[in-house]
C-alpha positions as CSV (number, residue, x, y, z in Angstrom):
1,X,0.0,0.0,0.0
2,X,1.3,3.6,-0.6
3,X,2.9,5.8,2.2
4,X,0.7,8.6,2.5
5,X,0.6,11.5,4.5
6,X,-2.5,10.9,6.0
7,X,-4.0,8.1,7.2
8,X,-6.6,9.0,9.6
9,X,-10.0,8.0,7.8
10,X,-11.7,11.2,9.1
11,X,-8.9,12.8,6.9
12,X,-10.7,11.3,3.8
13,X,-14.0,11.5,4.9
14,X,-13.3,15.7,5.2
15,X,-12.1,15.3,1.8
16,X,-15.0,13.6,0.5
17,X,-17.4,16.1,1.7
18,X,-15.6,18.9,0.3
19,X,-15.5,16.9,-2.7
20,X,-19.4,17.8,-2.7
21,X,-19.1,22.1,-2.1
22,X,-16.8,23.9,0.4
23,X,-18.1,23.5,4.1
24,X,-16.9,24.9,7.5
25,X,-16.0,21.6,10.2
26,X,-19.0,22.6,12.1
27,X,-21.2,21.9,9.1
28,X,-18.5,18.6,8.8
29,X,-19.4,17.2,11.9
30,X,-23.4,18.1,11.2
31,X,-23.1,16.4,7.8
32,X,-21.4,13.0,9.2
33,X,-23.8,13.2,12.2
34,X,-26.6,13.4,9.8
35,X,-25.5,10.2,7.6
36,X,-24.5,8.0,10.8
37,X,-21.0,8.1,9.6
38,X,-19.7,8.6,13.3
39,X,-20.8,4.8,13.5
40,X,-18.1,4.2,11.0
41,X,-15.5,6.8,11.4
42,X,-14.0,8.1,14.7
43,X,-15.4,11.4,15.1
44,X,-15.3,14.2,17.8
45,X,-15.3,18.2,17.5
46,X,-11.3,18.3,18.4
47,X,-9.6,15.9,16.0
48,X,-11.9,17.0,13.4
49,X,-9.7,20.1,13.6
50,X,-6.5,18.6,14.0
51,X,-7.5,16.8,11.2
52,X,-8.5,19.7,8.7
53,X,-5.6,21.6,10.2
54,X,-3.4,18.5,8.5
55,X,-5.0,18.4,5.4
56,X,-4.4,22.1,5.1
57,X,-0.8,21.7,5.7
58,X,-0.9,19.4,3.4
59,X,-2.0,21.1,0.7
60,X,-5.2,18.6,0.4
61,X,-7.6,21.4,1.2
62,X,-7.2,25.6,1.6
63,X,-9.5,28.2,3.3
64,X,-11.8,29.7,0.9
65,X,-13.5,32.3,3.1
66,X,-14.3,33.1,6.9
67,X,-18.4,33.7,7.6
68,X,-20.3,34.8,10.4
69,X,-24.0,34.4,10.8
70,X,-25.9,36.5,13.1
71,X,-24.0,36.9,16.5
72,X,-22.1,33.5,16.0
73,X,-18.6,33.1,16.3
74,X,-16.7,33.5,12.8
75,X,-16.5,30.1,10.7
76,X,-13.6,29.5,8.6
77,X,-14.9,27.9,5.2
78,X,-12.7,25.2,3.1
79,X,-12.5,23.9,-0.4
80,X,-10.5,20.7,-1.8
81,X,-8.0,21.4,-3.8
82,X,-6.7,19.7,-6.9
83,X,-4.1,17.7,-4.7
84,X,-6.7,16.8,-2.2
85,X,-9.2,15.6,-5.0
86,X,-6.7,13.5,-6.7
87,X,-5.4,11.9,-3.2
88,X,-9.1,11.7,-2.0
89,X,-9.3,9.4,-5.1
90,X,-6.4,7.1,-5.1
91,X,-6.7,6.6,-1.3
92,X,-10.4,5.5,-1.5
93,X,-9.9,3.1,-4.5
94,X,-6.7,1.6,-2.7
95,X,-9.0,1.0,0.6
96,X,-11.5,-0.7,-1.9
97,X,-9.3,-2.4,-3.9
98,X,-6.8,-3.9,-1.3
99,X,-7.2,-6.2,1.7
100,X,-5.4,-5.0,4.9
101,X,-5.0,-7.4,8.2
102,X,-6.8,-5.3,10.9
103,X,-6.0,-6.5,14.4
104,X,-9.3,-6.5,16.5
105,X,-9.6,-6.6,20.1
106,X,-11.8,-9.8,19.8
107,X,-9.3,-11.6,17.8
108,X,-6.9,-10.9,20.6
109,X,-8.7,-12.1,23.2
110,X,-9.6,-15.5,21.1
111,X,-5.8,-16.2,20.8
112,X,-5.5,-16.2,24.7
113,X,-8.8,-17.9,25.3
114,X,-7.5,-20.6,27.6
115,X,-6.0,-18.4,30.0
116,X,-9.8,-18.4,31.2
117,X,-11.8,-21.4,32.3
118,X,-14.1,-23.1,29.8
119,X,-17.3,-23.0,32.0
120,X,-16.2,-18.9,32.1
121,X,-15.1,-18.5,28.5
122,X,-18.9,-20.0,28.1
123,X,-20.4,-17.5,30.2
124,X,-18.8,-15.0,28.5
125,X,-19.5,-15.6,25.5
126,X,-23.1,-16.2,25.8
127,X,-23.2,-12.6,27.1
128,X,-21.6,-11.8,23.9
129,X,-23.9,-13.6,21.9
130,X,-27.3,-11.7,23.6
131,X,-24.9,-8.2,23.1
132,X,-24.3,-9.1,19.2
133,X,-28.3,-10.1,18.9
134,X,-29.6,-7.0,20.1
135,X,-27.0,-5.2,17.9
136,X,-28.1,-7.1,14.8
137,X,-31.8,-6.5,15.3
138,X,-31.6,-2.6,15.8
139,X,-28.6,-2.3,13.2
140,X,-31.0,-4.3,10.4
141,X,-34.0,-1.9,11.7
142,X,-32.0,1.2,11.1
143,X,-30.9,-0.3,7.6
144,X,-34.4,-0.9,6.4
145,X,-36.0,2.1,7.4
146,X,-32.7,3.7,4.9
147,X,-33.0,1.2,2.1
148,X,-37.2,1.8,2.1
149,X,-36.1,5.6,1.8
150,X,-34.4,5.2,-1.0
151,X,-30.6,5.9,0.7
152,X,-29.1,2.4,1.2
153,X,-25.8,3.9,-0.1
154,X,-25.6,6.0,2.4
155,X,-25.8,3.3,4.9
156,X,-24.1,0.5,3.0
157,X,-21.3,0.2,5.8
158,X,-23.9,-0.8,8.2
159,X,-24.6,-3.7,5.7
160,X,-21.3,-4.6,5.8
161,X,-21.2,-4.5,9.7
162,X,-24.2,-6.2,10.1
163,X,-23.0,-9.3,7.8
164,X,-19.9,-9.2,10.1
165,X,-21.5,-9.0,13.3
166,X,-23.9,-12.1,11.8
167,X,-20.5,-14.1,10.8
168,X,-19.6,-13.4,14.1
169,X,-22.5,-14.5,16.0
170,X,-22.2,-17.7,14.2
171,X,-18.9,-18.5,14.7
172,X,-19.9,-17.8,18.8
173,X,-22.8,-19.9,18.7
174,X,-20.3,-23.1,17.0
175,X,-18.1,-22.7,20.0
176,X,-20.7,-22.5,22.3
177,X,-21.5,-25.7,21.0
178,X,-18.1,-27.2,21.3
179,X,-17.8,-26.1,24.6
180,X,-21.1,-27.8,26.0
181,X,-21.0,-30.9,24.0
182,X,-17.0,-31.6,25.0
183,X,-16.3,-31.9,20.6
184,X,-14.1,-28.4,20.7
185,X,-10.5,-29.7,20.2
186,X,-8.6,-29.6,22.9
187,X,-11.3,-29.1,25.5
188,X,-10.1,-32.0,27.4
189,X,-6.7,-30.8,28.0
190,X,-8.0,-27.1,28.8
191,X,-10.7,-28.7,31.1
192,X,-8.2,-30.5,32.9
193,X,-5.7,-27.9,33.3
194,X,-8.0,-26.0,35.2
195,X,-9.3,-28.8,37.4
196,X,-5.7,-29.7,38.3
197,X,-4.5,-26.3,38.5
198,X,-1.8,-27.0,36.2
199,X,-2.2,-24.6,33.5
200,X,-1.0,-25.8,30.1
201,X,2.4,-25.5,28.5
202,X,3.3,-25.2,25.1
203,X,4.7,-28.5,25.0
204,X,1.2,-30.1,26.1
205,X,-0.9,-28.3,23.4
206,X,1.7,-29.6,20.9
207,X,1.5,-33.2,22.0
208,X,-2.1,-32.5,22.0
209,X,-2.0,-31.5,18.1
210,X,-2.8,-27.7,19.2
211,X,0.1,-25.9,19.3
């Protein structure tokens, strides 16, 4: 992937809305609040600034005039630039196009499962399982009452979310299963360890096929 300058995606969601007219970051934050985007994309009043402040520097995007309505405070207005539509561009299509390894905190905590307890790892994750439901249920209501309107592209991330947090649930509910039925590999041996109080080694989930 290329080295670029920026790599904040708030950075290229600022650029894409100034792709669409020339906006001040209060109107930003309005417009991203608006489309659910903050769902998506980190977003808070302070690193939007920092964030435009970069892009600025950066050449991406440059002040095109300061406003004031009424007894407001003055509001600096800002315009992509050439630079900024060509990177705004490129970056998106390289997001798109190319798959990155994203570390997850739930992947980390599934490669250190058996430091836990199987009847607690099964606990656990059957609150996680009741957490993801009620996620999927009001995530999918959100998404149809935006596809009926006529703007599921402006909610198709929550698609994408929503067939993750499914895939996810899935893969919860098969080890669930495992657990309770005794068929997860190496159950035995994690079962045991914590019965004895002799926590496996490497060597043991090796000889065990696991490690």
């Amino acid at each position: 992937m290329a080295k670029r300058k920026l790599s904040n995606p708030l950075a290229l969601a600022v650029l894409g809305l100034l792709i669409e007219k020339p906006m001040h970051p209060y109107e930003m934050s309005g417009t991203m609040r608006e489309r659910v985007k903050e769902a998506s994309i980190k977003l808070n009043y302070g690193s939007l600034y920092s964030v435009v402040d970069s892009l600025v520097r950066h050449g991406l995007i440059e002040v095109r005039e300061t406003v004031r309505e009424g007894r407001r405070p003055e509001r600096t207005v800002y315009g992509i630039t050439e630079a900024g539509r060509t990177e705004f561009v490129d970056w998106l299509s390289e997001l798109i196009a190319v798959p990155v390894k994203e570390y997850t905190q739930f992947e980390a905590a599934l490669s250190l499962l058996p430091g836990l307890p199987p009847d607690e790892v099964l606990r656990l994750l059957t609150i996680r399982r009741g957490r993801l439901e009620a996620e999927i249920i009001g995530g999918q209501a959100v998404l149809d009452r935006m596809t009926e309107q006529g703007m599921y592209l402006v909610a198709i991330e929550l698609d994408y979310v929503l067939d993750q947090r499914k895939a996810e649930l899935a893969f919860i509910e098969r080890v669930l299963k495992g657990i309770e039925t005794g068929a997860l590999s190496g159950i035995d041996l994690w079962r045991r360890a914590y019965e004895s109080g002799d926590l496996p080694t490497a060597e043991d989930w090796r000889r065990a096929g696991l490690g």
